[in-house]
N, C-alpha and C positions, 0 to 999 in steps of 0.2 A: 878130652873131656867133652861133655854134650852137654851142652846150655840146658836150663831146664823151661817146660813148655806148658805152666804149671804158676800161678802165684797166689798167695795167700793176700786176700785184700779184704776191706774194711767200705763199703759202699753204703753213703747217708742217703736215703730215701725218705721222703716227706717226714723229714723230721727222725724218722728211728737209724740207727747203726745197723748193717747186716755184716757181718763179716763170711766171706766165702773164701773157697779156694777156687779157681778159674784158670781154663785153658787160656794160654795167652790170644788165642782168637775168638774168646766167646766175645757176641756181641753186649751192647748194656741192654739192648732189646730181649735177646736169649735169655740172660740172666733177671732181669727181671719178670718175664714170664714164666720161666721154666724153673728156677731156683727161688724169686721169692713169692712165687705164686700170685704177682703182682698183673693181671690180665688185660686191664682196661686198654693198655697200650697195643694197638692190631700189626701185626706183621701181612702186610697188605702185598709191596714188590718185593720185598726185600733189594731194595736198590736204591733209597734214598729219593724216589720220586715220588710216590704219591702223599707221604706229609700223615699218615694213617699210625705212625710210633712217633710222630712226635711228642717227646718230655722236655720239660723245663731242665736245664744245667745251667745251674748258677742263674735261673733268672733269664736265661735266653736260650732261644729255641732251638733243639737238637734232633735231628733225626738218629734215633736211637738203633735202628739196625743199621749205621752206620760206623756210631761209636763204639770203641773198643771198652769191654768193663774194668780192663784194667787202668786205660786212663781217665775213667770218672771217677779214678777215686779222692776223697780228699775234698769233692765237688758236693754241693748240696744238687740233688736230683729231686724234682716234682713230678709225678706223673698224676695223670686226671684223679687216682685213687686218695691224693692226696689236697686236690684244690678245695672241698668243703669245708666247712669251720663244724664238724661233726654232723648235726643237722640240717642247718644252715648251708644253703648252694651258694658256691661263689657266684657273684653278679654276672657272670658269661654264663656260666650253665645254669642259671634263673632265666636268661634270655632265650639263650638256646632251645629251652623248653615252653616258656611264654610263645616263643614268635614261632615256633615248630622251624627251627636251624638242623631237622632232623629228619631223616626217612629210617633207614633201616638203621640206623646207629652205628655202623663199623667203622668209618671215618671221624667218627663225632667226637671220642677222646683226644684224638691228633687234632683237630679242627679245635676243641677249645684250649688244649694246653697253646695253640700257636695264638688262638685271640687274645688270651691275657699277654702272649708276651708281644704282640701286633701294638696293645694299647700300650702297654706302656713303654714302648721303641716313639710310640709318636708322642706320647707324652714327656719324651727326652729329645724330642726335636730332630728322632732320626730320619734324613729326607727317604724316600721310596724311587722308583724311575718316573714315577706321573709326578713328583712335585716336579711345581712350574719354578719356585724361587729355591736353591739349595743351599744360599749364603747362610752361612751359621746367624748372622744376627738376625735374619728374616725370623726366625721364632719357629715353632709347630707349624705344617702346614695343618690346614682345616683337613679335618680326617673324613675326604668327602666318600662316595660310594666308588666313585674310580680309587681313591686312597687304599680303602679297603681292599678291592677284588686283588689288587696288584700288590699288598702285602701277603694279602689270605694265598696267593696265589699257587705256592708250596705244596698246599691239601687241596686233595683232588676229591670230590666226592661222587661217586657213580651214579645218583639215584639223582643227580642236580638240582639240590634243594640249595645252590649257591643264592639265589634271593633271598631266602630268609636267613639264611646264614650273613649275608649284607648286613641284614634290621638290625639279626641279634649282636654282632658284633659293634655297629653305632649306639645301639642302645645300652648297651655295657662302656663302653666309651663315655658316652654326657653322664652315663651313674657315676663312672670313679671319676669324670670331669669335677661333678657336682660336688661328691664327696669332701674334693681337694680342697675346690675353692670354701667348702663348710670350715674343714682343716684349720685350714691358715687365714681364716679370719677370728 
């Protein structure tokens, strides 16, 4: 008997349900370009190096022509079509475009889907290779400009607008900073 090469799956995408059927090799990049006609995410190497399909799985950053669609299922998936509150730009891609974190835009959906999840990795205290202190009780490091490059460091962007891609990601950072501390006071 021959295994079948073929599954019927169920994949949450910013919020909606898509149900597909899927070769067991499509990737969640494929699928969500070519099946849900979801584009913003670039297939750049198709190799997991340039950071250009990065989406959100579960909240943490995936190189999506990497992943298989069959095993994001079950998973909540964000891709950049999905970071706005309708109108409203999440505060990375209010920066992204305030501080020009842009040239030609082909990298820039991967670029912001990896900064919200950059902020809030340090906003959980996750160290990087430049923290100087790694001990859990040492707290957040200060999410300095080296902090950045060397988390950002995943997304490659060819036109090297990596400087303002720095501001915009600090400056998205002290906004959900600011947010918090508004929060929980």
């Amino acid at each position: 008997m021959v295994a079948p090469t073929s599954s019927a799956i169920v994949l949450t995408v910013n919020g909606e349900k898509y149900p597909l059927s899927v070769d067991h090799r499509t990737t969640l990049l494929d699928a969500l370009r070519e099946r849900l006609d979801l584009t913003g995410s670039k297939k750049g190497c198709d190799q997991g190096q340039c950071g250009a399909c990065t989406v959100l799985v579960d909240g943490r950053r995936t190189v999506s022509c990497l992943q298989l669609a069959v095993a994001a299922e079950g998973r909540e998936i964000t891709t950049i079509e999905g970071m706005a509150d309708g109108e409203h730009l999440h505060p990375v891609q209010q920066a992204f475009l305030d501080l020009d974190g842009l040239q030609c835009g082909y990298c820039t959906p991967g670029q912001i889907c990896s900064a919200v999840a950059v902020i809030q990795e340090h906003a959980e205290g996750w160290p990087s290779a430049v923290t100087a202190d790694v001990r859990p009780d040492a707290g957040p490091p200060t999410l300095t400009a080296d902090e950045i490059r060397e988390r950002m460091s995943g997304n490659l962007c060819r036109c090297g607008a990596y400087v303002s891609i720095v501001q915009a990601v600090a400056r998205a950072a002290s906004a959900d900073a600011a947010a918090s501390t508004e929060a929980a006071a």
